[in-house]
N, C-alpha and C positions, 0 to 999 in steps of 0.2 A: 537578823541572822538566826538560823534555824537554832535550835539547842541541839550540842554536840553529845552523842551518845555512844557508847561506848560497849564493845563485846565483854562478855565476863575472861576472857584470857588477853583481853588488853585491859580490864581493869585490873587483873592480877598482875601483869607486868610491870604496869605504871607502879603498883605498889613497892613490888620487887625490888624498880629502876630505883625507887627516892632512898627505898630502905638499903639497897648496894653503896647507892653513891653518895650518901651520908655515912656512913662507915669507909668509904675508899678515902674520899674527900679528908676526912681525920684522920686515917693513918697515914695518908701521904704525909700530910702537914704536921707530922710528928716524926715521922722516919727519914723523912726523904727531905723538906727544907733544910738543908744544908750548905754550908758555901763552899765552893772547892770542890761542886759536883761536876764539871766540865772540864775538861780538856783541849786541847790541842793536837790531835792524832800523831804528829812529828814527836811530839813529847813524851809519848806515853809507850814508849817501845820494853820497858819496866814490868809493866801490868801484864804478867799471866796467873794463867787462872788454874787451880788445879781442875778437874774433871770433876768432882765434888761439889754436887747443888747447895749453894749459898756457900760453901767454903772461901775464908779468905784468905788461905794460904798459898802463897806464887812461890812460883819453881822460876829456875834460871833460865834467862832466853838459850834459844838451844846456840849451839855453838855456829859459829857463820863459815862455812863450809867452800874449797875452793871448786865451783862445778866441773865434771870433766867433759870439756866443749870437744864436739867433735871436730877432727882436723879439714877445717873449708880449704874448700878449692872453686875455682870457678866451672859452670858447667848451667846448661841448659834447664833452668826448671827451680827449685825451692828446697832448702832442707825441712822436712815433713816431719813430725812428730805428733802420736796420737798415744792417749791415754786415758784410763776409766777405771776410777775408784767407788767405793762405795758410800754413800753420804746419808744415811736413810735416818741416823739419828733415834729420837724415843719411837714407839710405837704402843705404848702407851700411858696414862694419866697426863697426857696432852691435848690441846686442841687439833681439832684438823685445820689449816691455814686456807680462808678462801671464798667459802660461804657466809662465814660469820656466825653461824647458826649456831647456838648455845644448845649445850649439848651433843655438839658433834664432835666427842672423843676418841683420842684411834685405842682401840682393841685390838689390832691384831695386823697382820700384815697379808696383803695381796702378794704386793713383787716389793723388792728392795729397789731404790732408789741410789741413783749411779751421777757423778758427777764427771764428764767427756771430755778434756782437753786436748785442743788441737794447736798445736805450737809451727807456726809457719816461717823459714827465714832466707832470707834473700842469697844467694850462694855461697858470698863472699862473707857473710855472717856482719855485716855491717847494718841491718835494720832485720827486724823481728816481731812478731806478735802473739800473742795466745789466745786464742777464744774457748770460750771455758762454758760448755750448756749442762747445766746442773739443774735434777729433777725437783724442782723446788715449785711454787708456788711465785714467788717474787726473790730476787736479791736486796737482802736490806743491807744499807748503809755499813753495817756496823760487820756484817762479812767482810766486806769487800775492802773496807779497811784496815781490817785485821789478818787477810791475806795477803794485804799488796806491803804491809809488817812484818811479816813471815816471810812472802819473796824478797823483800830486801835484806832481811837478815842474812838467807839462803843464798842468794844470789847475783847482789850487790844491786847494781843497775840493768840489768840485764831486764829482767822484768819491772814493770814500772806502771804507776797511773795513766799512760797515753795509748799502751801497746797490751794490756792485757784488758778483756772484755771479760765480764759473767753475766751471762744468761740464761733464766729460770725461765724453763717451760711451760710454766702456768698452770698445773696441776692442782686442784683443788684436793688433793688427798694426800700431801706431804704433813710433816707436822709444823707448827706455827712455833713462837718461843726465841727465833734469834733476830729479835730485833731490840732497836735502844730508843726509837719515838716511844712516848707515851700511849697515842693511840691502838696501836697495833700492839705495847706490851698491853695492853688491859685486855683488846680480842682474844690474845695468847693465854691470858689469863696467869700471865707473868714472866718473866724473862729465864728460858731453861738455860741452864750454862751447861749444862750436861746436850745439851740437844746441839747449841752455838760451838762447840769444840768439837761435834764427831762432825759435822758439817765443814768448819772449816779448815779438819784432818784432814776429810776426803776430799774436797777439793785442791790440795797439796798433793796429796798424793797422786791425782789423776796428771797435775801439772809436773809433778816430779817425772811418774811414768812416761809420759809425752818429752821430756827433754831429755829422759836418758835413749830413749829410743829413736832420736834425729837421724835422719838419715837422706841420700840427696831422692828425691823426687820431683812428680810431676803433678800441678792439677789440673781437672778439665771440670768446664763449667755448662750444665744445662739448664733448661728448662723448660714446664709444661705444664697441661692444666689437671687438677685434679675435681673430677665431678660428682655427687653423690654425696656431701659429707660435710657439707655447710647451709646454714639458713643465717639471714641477716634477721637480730632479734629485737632492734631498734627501728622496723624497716616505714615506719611514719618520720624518724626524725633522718633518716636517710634522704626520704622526698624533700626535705625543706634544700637539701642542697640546690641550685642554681639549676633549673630544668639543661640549659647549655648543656651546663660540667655533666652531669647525670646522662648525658646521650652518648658520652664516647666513650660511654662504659655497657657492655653487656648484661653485665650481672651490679647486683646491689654488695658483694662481697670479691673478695679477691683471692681466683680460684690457682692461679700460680703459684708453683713450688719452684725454686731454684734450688738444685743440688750442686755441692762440688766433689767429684771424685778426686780420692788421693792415690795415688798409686806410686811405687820406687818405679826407680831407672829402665827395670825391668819391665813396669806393665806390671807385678804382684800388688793386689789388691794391701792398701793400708787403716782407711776407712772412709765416711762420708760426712759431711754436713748439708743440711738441709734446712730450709726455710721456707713453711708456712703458713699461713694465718688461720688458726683455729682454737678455740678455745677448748681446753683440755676438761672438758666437765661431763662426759660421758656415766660417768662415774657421777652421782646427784647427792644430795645433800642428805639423806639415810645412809648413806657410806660409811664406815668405822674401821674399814681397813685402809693403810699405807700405802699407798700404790703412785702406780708414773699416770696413769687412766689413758686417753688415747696414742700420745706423740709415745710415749713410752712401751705402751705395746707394740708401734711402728717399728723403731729402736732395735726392741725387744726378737720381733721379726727378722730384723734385717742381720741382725748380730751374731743370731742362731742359724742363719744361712751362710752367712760367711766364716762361721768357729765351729765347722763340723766335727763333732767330737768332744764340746767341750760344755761344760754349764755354763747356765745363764751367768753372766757378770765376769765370766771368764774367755781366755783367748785375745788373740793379738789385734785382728779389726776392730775400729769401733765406730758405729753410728752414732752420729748424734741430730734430733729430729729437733731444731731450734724453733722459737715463737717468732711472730711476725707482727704488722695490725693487724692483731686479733679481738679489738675492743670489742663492736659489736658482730662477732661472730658465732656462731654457736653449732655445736655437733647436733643438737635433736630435731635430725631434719623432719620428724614428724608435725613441729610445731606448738604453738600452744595451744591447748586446750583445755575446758572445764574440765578437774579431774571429777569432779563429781555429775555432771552431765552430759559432758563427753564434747559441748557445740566447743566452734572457735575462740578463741579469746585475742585475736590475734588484731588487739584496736591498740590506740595509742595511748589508751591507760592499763594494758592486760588487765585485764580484773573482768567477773565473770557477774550477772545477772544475779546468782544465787550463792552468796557467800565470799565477793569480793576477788580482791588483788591475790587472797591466800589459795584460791584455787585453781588460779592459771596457770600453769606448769607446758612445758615442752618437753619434749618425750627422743629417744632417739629410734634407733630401726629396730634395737631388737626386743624379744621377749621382758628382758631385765636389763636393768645396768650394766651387766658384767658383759651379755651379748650384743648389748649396742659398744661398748667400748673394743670390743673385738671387730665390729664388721666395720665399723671408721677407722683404728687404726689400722687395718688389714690392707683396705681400701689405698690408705693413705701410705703403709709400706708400697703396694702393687707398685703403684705411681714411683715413688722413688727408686725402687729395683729397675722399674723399666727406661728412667730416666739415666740413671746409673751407667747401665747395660749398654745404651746408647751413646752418652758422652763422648765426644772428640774435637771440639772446642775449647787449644788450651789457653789457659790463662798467663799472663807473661808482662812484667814489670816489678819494679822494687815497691817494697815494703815501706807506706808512712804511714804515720798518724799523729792525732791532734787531738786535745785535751784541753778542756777547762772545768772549774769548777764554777759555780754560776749561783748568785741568790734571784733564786726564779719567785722572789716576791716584789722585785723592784726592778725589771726587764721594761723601759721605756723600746717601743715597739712603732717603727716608721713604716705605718701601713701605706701613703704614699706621698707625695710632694707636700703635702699641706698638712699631716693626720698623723701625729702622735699618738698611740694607747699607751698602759702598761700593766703589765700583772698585777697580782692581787696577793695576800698575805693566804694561806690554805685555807678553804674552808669546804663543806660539805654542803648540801642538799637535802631539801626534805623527801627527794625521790630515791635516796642512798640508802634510806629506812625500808624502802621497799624490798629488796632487791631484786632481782629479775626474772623472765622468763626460766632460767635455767635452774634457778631457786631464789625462792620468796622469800623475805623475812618472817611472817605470818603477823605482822603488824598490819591494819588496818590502813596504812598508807600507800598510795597508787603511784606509779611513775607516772612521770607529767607532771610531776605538782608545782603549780608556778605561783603558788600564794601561801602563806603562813597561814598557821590552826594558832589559834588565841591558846587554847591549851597548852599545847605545845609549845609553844614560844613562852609562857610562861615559867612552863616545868623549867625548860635550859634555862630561862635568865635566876633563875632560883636555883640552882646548881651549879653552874657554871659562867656565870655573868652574862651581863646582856651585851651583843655584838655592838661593836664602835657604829658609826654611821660612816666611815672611808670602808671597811669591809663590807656593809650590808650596800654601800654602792658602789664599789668595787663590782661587785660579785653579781649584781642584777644579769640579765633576769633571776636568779637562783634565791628561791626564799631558803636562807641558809639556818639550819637545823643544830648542827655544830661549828663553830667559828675556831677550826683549832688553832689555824695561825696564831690567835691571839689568849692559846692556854699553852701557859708554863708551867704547871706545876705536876711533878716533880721536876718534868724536862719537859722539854718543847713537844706539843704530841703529833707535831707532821713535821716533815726537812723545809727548811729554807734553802738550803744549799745544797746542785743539785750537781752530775757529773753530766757535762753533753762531752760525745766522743765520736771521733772517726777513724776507722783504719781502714787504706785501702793497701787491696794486692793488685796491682799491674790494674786494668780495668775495673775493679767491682770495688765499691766502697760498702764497708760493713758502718752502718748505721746504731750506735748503741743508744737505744730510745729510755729512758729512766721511765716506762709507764707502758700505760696501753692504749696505742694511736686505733682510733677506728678504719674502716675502709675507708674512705672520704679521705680521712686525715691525713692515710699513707702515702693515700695517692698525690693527696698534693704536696704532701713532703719530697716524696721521691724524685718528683715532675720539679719542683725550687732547685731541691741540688745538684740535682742531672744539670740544669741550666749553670747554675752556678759555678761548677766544674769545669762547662764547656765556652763559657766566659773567659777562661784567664787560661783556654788552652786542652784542655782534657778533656778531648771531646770522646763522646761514644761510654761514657760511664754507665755502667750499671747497678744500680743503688739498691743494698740491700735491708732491710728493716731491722735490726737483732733486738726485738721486744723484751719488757721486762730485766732490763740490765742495770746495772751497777748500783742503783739504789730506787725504792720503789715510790712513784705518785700519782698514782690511781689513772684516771683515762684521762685521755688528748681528744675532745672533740672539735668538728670545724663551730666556727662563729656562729652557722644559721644549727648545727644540730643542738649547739650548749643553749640555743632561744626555746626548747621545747622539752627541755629538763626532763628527761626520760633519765634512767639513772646513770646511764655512761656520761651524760652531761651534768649529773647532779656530785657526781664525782671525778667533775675536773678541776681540781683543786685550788690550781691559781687562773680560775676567772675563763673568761670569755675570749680572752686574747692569747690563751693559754699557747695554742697551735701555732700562730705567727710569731711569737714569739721562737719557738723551739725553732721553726723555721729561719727564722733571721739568727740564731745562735748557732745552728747548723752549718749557714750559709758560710758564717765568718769563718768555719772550720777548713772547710771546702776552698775557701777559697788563699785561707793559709797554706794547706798542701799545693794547692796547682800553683803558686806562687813561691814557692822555701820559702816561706816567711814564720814558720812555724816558731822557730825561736823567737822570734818578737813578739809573740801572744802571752799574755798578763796567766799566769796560772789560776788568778782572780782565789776566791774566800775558799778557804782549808776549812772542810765542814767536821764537827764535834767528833768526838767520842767520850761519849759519857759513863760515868762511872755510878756506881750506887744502885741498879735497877732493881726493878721490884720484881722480888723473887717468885717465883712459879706458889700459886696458894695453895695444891698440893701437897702435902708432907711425907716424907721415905719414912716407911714403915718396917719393921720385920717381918718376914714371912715366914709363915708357917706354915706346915704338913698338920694336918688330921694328924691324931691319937692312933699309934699303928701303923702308919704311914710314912715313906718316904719320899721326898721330892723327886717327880720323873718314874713315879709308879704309875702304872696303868691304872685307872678306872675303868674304860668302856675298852673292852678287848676289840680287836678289826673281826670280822665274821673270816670262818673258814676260806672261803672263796667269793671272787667278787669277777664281773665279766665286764669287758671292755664298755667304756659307756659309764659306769656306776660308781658310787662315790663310796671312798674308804675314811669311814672316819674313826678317831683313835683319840680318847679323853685320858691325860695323865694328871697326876697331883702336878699344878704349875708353881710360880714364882711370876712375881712382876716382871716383866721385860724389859721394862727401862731399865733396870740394872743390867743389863746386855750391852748396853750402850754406854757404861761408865768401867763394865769389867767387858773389855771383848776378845774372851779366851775363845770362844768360837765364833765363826763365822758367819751362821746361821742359822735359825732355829729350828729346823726341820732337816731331814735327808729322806728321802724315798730310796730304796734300798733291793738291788736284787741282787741274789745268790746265783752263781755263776759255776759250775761242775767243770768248768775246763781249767780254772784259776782255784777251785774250791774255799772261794771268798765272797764277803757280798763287796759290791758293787755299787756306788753311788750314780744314779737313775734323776733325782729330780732332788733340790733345792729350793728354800723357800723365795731366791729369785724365778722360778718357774712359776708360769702364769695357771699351770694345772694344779698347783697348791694353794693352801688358805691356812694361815696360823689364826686362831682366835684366844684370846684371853678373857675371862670370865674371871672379873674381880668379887670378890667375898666378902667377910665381914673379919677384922682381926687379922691383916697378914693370909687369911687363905684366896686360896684361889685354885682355879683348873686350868689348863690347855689344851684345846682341842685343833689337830692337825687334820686337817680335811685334804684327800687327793683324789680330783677328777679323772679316774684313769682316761686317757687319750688313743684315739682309735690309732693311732702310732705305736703303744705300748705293748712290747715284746708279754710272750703267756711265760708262766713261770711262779717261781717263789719271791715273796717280797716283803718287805718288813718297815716299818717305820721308825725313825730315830728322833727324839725330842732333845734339844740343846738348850739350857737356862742359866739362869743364875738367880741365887735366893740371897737375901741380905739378913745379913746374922746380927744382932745386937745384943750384944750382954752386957750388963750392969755394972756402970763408968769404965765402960769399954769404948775404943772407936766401933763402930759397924766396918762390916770386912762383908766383903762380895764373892761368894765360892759360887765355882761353876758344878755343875750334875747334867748325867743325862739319863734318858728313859730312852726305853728299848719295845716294842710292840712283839706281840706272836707274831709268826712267819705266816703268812696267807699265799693263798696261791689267785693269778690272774690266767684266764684264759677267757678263749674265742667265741664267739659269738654262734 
């Protein structure tokens, strides 16, 4: 074997990696082995948390509240309830959630991030659901059990594990921090309790807003295809599928959007859901602002055409632009390429001639990130306004659904008369370390990799024990890099226990996938339970995919793409049977509904909630002003006048921002501002959920720091006087005092905007 050699920024890594995880390793094993670190989620309805990072002081469960249900009657169509809160959480001294990429912390904020509930129920109020698309990255575990704790408290039975769905759009620019696997808190770089409370506030509240606003309506269901705005980014391990299966498909991706319009009795617009496949990464791995990136501009789009009048995150419709199989999908339809030569990279190891795996990157249409996340979601609103606009197809039948909870490490799987498989305990891929076309690791490891590095396999079994022989044969072909199935310490670092769901309204079954199914995958999901449905009587089903839901386990490939370990297969956690499996746990859902037999399904293993996590490594600091200085003082004045087109930017003394999100006396941290001679007031103009703003925070040394409000004026923007307003909060700490969180704002000169 050749002698393995090594770049100087993988040798610094590997350094880095032993000297981390020799210090992680001891402080786990001195913090965190404890007994009595686990729970039972029924049990632990006790445990709240103040808003206070690492604080261990709990406050009283809130008081359990009688709902006021609207008064049903019977009548043609669904009571309808929509609702959209804010969930955006830190937006800064946090990871970004998605890439992985170290050093990719959020600084500042694009748009705020909104959680959409749609609460649908059958007339007579005897069955009901909520589908909840929250601009996140993934749903973890440890959400979604901690809300369906809150709705019961709230609500009794009314909402519950079978009938409430959460699904994260996939955005790579939320922030990371609420989850309770180990794996994903070390990505986080710790568990934020401050981040995991405003998230799982606003998902309450959007559910809250949605059930106080029930009212009887209608939906109507379309669909069509959207072209221009997708590339398949695995499209070698797409070929391995079954030349057959692969003919009676057009495309290597799946360009269908299904919308459902909501509308009252009237025909008066309520809002939309929509379903996708595309992965949300417009927005690339240099990113540092908060944002929703393309589904969320859609959203954003569509929200602002139907709440005329009102700010972003404001007003009574609401979109919600949900995920689908979006495994290997990808918005940069430019491709991959050399970034430093510019040729293709577009083979089945990306990686380029001169400089490897790290220079293969895919690009989207436009100039920058910000303009290609613009012209895909744009693209991808058109399609659902014109889908929308169209609708007259309605939907009609009662309200089911089916639930279990499942250890998807020991799913014996009847592939067919004679052929047993079964899942496999979690583990990872050495193609994982890559990552993909969309963003690279910048490790020297290629997707495709279907043999272990001596090195490498060394460094883990020296850190982390060497994998069993039932995993590393479990898990073939996959030369498995991390075996986390089989690492506990402090907590298990991937779920064993996983949620499969269905709810159907009248024909459409909403499919809640815990992962990310690829094209291939969807398809034959969709094609098993459409059959399955039509089996035992419910024929004509149309099966919809809702990605990314209720707790997250990385991609779902078919059996021939997991043989070609590109990283959507190096990161199918439980094994090679992964797929068929979900498929036959599907099936049984399916076929409990078309059957009532739903009450006779086993709820099967109540998966943890763990207690003790390892706190964000971070530490809340006081902030401080410059000498002379106030918090929300100007630094960099706006210039006199600025002309459509041009950007206003405005530097004041800041404060950390994550204190925003443990004090939230204001709403957001920014107002664009005009003055108005007929009201002789100013006027609020734009907000920092508007996509023509930009917050940036620039951290310091000692508590200081700046804020810079950037506004793109927009060839929409009335000529005039205008003024910017900065919203914060500083954290005060004095000596064996508690720290206390007081809000300030800054005020900019009045500038004037005019024409061109």
């Amino acid at each position: 074997m050749a002698k393995r050699t090594f770049s100087t920024l993988e040798a610094f890594l590997i350094f880095l990696l032993v000297i981390m995880t020799v210090i992680t390793v001891a402080l786990l094993t001195l913090l965190f082995v404890t007994s009595g670190t686990i729970e039972n989620h029924k049990d632990s309805g006790n445990h709240w948390f103040s808003t206070t990072l690492g604080s261990t002081t709990t406050q009283s469960p809130p008081v359990t509240q009688t709902p006021n249900f609207p008064s049903f009657r019977n009548f043609s169509g669904y009571y309808i309830g929509v609702g959209r809160a804010d969930c955006t959480g830190q937006v800064s001294d946090i990871n970004l959630m998605g890439y992985g990429r170290n050093g990719q912390n959020a600084r500042g904020l694009l748009t705020r991030l909104f959680s959409r509930a749609f609460i649908l129920a059958d007339p007579d109020g005897s069955n009901r659901m909520a589908f909840v698309s929250v601009e996140l990255c993934m749903i973890s575990q440890r959400l979604r059990l901690e809300v369906l704790k809150r709705l019961e408290s709230k609500y009794g039975s009314l909402y519950r594990r079978d009938n409430v769905i959460l699904s994260a759009i996939h955005t790579h620019s939320g922030p990371a921090g609420f989850f309770q696997y180990t794996l994903y808190i070390l990505a986080s770089e710790g568990f934020s309790n401050r981040t995991f409370q405003y998230i799982v506030s606003g998902i309450m509240k959007s559910i809250d807003i949605a059930h106080t606003n029930l009212k009887p309506g209608k939906i109507l269901i379309n669909k069509g295809n959207v072209a221009n705005v997708q590339i398949n980014r695995s499209p070698s391990s797409y070929l391995l599928n079954p030349q057959s299966e692969r003919a009676r498909y057009s495309s290597n991706t799946d360009k269908e959007m299904l919308v459902l319009k909501l509308v009252d009795l009237n025909g008066e617009d309520l809002g939309l859901i929509s379903w996708f496949a595309i992965h949300p990464v417009s927005m690339n791995n240099s990113n540092h602002f908060v944002n929703s990136d393309n589904m969320g501009y859609a959203a954003y789009l569509f929200e602002q055409e139907k709440n005329k009048g009102y700010l972003p995150g404001q007003g009574p419709f609401v979109a919600g632009f949900a995920s689908s199989n979006l495994g290997d999908v990808s918005p940069n339809i430019l491709g991959p390429h050399c970034v430093n030569t510019g040729e293709s990279c577009d083979n089945d190891k990306s990686t380029c001639p001169n400089g490897g795996p790290s220079m293969c990157m895919a690009s989207g249409p436009g100039q920058d990130m910000f303009e290609s996340t613009h012209i895909i979601g744009r693209i991808i609103y058109q399609k659902a306004k014109e889908l929308y606009a169209s609708a007259s197809q309605e939907v009609t039948g009662p309200v089911l659904a089916a639930h279990q909870w499942v250890n998807m490490t020991d799913v014996s799987v009847q592939l067919n008369a004679t052929h047993t498989v079964k899942t496999c305990k979690p583990a990872l891929g050495y193609s994982f370390a890559a990552g993909t076309i969309d963003g690279v690791s910048g490790l020297n490891i290629t997707q495709g990799t279907t043999e272990g590095d001596p090195f490498w396999d060394t460094l883990r079994d020296q850190l982390l024990g060497k994998p069993s022989e039932e995993i590393v044969e479990c898990q073939k072909p996959k030369p498995i890099l991390i075996h986390s199935g089989e690492l506990t310490i402090p907590h298990p670092w991937q779920p064993d226990i996983v949620d499969v769901q269905i709810v159907t309204i009248g024909s459409l079954a909403i499919a809640a996938i815990p992962g990310e199914l690829t094209t291939m995958s969807g398809r034959r999901f969709r094609e098993a339970i459409k059959k399955e449905f039509a089996l035992y009587g419910m024929k004509d089903m149309t099966i919809v995919i809702a990605g990314l839901s209720n707790v997250y386990t990385h991609y779902i490939t078919t059996y021939e793409e997991y043989q070609a370990q590109r990283y959507e297969a190096a990161s199918t956690i439980y094994g090679p049977h992964t797929l068929s499996a979900y498929i036959q746990l599907f099936r049984d859902l399916a076929k409990a509904i078309a059957t009532d037999t739903v009450a006779n399904m086993s709820s099967g293993p109540e998966p943890p909630f763990f207690k003790n996590l390892i706190a964000s490594l971070i530490p809340n600091i006081a902030d401080r002003a410059p000498i002379g200085k106030h918090f929300g003082d100007v630094l960099q004045p706006a210039k006199p006048e600025y002309r459509v087109g041009e950007v206003v930017e405005v530097i004041f003394v800041g404060a950390n921002p994550k204190n925003s999100a443990e004090n939230q006396t204001h709403q957001t941290f920014l107002t664009v501002e005009k003055y108005e001679d007929s009201v002789a007031d100013w006027q609020i103009m734009y907000n920092d959920a508007s996509w023509e703003t930009r917050f940036y925070w620039h951290k310091g040394i000692l508590g200081l720091s700046n804020a810079t409000i950037y506004w793109h004026i927009p060839d929409t923007a009335y000529p005039g006087i205008y003024r910017i307003r900065y919203f914060g909060h500083n954290r005060k700490q004095e000596l064996l005092k508690p720290a206390v969180i007081l809000a300030f704002e800054g005020i900019s000169s009045p500038f004037e905007v005019v024409t061109t």
